[in-house]
Kinemage of the C-alpha trace (Angstrom):
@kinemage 1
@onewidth
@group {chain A} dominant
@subgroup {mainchain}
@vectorlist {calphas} color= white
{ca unk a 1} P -8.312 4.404 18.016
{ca unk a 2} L -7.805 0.739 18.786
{ca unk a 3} L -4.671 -1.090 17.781
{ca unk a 4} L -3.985 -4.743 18.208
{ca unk a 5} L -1.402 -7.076 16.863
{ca unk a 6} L -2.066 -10.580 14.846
{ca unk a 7} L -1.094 -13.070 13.432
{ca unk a 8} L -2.856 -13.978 10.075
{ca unk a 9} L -2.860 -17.250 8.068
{ca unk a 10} L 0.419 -16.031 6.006
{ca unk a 11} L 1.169 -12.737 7.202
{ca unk a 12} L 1.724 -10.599 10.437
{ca unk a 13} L -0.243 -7.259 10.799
{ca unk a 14} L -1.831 -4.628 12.799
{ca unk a 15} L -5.315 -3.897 13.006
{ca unk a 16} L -6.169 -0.298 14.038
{ca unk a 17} L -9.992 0.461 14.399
{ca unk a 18} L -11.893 4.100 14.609
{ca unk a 19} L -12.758 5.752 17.533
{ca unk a 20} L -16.232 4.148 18.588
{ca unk a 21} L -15.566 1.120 16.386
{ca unk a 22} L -19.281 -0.733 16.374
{ca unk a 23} L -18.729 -4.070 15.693
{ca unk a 24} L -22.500 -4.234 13.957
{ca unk a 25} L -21.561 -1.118 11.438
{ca unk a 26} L -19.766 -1.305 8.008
{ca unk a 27} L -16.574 0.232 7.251
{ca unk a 28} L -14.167 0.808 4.492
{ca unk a 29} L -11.166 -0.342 5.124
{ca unk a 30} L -7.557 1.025 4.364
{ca unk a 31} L -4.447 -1.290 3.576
{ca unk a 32} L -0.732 0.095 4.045
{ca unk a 33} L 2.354 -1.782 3.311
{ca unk a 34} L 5.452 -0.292 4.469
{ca unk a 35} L 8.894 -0.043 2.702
{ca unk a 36} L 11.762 -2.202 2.941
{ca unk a 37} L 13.536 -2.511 6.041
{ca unk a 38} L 11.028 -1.013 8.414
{ca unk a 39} L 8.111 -3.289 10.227
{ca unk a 40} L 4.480 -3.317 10.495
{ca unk a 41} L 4.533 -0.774 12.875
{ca unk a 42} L 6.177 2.165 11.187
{ca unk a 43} L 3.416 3.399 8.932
{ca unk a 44} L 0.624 2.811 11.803
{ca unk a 45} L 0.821 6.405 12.976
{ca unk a 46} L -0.862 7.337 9.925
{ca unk a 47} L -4.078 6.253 10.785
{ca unk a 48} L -5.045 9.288 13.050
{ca unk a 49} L -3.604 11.447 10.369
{ca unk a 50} L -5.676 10.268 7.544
{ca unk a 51} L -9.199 9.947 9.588
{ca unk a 52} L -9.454 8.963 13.309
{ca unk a 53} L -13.733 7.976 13.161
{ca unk a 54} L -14.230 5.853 9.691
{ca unk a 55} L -11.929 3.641 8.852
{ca unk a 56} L -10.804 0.509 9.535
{ca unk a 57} L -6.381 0.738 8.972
{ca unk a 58} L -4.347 -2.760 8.193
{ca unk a 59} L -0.709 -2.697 8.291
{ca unk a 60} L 0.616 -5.893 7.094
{ca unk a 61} L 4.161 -7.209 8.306
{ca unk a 62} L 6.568 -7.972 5.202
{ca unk a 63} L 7.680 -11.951 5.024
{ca unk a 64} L 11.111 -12.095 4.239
{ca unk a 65} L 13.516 -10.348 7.457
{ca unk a 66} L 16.868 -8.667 6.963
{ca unk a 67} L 19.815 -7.858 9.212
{ca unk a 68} L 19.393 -4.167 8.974
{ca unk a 69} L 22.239 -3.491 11.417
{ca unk a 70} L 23.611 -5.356 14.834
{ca unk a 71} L 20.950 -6.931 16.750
{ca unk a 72} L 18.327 -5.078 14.271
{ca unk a 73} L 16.054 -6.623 12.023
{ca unk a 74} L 13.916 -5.546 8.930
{ca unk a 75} L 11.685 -6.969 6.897
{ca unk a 76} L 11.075 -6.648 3.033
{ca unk a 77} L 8.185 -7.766 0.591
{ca unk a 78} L 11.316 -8.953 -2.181
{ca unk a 79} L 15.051 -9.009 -1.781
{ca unk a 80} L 16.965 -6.056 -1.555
{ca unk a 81} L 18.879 -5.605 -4.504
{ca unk a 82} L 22.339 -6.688 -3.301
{ca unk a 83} L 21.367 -10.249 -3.456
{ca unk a 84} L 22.582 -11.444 -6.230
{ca unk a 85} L 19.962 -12.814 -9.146
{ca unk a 86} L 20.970 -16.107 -9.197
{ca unk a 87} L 20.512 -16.679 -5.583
{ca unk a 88} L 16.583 -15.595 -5.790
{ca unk a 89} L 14.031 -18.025 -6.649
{ca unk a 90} L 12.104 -16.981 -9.445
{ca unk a 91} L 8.613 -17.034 -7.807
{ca unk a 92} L 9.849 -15.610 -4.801
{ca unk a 93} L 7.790 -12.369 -5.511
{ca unk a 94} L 4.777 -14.229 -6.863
{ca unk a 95} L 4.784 -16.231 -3.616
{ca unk a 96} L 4.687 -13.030 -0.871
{ca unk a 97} L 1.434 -11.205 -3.501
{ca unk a 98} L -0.424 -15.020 -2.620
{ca unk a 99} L 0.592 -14.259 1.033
{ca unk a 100} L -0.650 -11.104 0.931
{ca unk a 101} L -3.601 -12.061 -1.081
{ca unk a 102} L -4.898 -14.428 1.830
{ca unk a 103} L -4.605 -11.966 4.189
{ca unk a 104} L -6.544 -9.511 2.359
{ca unk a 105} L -8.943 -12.237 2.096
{ca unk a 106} L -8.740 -12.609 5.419
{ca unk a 107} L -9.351 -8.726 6.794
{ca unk a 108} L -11.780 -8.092 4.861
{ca unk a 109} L -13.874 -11.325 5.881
{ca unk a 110} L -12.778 -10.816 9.455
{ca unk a 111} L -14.591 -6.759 9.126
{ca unk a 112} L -17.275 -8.207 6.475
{ca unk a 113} L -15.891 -5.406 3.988
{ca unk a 114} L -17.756 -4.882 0.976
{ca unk a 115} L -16.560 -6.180 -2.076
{ca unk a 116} L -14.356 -2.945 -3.375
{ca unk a 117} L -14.487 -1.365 -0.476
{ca unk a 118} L -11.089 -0.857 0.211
{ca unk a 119} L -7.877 0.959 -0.453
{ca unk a 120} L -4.306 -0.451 -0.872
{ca unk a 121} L -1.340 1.563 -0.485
{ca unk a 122} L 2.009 1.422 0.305
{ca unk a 123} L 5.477 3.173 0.551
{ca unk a 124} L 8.531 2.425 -1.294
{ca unk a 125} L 8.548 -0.844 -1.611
{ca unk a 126} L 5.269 -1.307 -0.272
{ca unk a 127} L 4.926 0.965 -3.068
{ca unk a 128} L 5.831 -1.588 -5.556
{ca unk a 129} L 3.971 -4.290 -4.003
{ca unk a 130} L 0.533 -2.487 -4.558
{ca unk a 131} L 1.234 -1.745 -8.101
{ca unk a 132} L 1.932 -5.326 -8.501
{ca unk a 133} L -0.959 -6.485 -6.283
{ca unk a 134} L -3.698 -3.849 -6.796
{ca unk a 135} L -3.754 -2.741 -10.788
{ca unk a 136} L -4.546 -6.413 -11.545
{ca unk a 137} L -7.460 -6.342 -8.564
{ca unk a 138} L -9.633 -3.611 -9.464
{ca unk a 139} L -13.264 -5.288 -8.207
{ca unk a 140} L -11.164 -5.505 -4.524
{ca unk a 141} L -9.476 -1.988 -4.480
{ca unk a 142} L -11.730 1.139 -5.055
{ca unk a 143} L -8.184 2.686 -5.450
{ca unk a 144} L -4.361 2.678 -4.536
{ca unk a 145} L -2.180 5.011 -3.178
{ca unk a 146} L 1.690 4.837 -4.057
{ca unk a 147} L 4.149 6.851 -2.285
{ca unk a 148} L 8.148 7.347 -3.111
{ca unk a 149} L 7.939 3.683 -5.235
{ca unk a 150} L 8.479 2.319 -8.970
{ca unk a 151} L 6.500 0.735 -11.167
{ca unk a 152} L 7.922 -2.963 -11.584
{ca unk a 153} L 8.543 -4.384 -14.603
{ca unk a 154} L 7.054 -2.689 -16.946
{ca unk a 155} L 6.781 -5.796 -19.342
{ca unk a 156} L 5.636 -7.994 -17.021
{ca unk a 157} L 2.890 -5.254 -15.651
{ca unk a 158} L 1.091 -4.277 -18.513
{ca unk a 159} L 0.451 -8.143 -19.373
{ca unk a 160} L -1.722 -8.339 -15.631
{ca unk a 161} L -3.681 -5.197 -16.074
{ca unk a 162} L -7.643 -5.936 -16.614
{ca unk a 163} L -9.573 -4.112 -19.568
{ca unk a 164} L -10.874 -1.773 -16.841
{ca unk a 165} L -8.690 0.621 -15.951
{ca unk a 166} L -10.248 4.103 -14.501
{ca unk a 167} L -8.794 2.626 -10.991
{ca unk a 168} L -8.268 5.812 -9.091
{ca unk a 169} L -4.448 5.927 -8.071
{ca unk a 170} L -2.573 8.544 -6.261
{ca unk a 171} L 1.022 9.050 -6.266
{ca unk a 172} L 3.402 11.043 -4.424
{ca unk a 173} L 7.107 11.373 -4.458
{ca unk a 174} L 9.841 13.931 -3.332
{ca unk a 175} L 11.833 15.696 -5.337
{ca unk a 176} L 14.559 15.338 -3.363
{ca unk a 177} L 14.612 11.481 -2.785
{ca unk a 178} L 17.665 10.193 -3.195
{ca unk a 179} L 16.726 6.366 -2.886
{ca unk a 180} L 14.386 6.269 -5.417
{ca unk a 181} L 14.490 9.279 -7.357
{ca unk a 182} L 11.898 11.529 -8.531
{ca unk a 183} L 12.381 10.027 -12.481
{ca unk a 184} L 11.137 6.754 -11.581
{ca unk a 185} L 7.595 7.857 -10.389
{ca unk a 186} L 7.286 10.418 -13.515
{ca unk a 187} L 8.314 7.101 -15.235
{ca unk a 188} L 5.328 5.342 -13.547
{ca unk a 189} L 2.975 8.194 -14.261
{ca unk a 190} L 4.204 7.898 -17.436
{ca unk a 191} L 3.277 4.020 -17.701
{ca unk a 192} L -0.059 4.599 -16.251
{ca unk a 193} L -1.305 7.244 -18.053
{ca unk a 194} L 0.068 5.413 -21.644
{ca unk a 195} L -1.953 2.597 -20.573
{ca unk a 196} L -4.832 4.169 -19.889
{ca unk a 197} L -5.020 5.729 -16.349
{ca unk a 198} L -5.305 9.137 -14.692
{ca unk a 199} L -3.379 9.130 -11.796
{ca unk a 200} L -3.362 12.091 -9.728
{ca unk a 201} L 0.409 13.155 -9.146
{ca unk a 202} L 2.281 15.189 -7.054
{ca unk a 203} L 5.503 15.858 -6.410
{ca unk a 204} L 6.646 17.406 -3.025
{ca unk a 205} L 9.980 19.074 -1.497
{ca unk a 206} L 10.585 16.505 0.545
{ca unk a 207} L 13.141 13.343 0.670
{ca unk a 208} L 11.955 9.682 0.699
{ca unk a 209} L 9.912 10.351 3.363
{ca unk a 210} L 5.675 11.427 3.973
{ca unk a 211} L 5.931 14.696 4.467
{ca unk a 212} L 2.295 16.563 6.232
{ca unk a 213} L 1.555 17.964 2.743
{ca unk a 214} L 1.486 14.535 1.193
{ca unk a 215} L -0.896 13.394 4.360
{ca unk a 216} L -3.378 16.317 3.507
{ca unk a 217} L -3.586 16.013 -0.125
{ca unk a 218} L -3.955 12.042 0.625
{ca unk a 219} L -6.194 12.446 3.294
{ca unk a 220} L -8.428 14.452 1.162
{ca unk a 221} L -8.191 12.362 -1.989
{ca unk a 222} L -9.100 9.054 0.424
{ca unk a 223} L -12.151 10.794 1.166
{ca unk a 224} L -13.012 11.616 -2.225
{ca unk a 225} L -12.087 8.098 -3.158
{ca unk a 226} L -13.710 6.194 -0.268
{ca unk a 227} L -15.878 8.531 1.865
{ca unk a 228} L -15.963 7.556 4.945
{ca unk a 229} L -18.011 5.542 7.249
{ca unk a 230} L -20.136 9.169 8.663
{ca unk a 231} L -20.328 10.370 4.829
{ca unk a 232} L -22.317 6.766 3.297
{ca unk a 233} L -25.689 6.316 3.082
């Protein structure tokens, strides 16, 4: 696999192409946003781990940087919640889902995707950002994959979900997470399936982490989801 660093019109992000990438062939594509405090970098190992050969991997950078310790920096899609409300602008979050909107305009017209032919997914807070980016995008996600995240606002979600809603949506959480605790994604199945979804859950022994199982049921369910490049007519 391939991996090269840009910069997009809004956003930073790592592209990561299959083994024999052919320019002249269509792929699916697969878009991963990582949690707060890490980088574009830290969920790019994935990519071999899900499929090496038929898919083309984003891994957006997160706008808004952090002093995650001396000399270290992080990066988040919203504040972290130590910042105090009043010192947040109210369309902060509803600025970074444009950003990211652009670029996902701009991958998937950069790899002449076909419309729906994609997956977003994210961790944690990435998490939260594809809930709030990909339930109201259905005709550019063919599904979404949320690991170890909540469900936003609930209000303010169910007013942006289309009519449609048998988008496919995985979710997987540890039991043992102690940052975001295992209540808040049965909370979030809870939500999706009241509003009209079938998400397929799972729950693992793990902390807030990916553990291997989660990769192999989420591997398989990608396929299943999106097959892959070899598997399309």
């Amino acid at each position: 696999m391939q991996a090269r660093q840009l910069e997009g019109k809004t956003l930073h992000y790592i592209a990561v192409e299959p083994d024999g990438y052919d320019p002249d062939r269509t792929y699916p594509m697969i878009i991963l946003l990582h949690g707060f405090g890490a980088h574009m970098g830290d969920l790019a190992s994935l990519a071999p781990a899900i499929d090496a050969e038929s898919y083309v991997y984003i891994f957006p950078n997160a706008p808004i940087p952090f002093e995650i310790g001396p000399g270290a920096t992080g990066f988040g899609w919203t504040y972290p919640r130590h910042i105090p409300q009043e010192l947040r602008r109210a369309d902060d979050v509803d600025s970074v889902v444009e950003m990211l909107a652009v670029l996902v305009d701009e991958v998937t017209e950069s790899y002449a995707i076909e419309q729906g032919q994609a997956i977003l997914g994210g961790f944690s807070q990435g998490g939260m950002m594809t809930y709030r980016y990909g339930l109201p995008n259905p005709g550019l996600f063919k599904g979404l994959v949320v690991l170890s995240a909540v469900v936003p606002d609930s209000g303010t979600m169910r007013d942006t979900l289309p009519k449609e809603r048998s988008q496919p949506i995985f979710v997987g959480h540890g039991t043992g997470d102690m940052v975001v605790t295992v209540q808040s994604a049965r909370d979030a199945r809870d939500f999706l399936e009241a509003e009209g979804y079938a998400p397929e859950y799972h729950e693992y022994p793990m902390a807030h982490e990916i553990s291997q199982q989660t990769l192999t049921d989420l591997a398989q369910w990608i396929r299943q989801t999106l097959p892959p490049v070899r598997m399309q007519v």
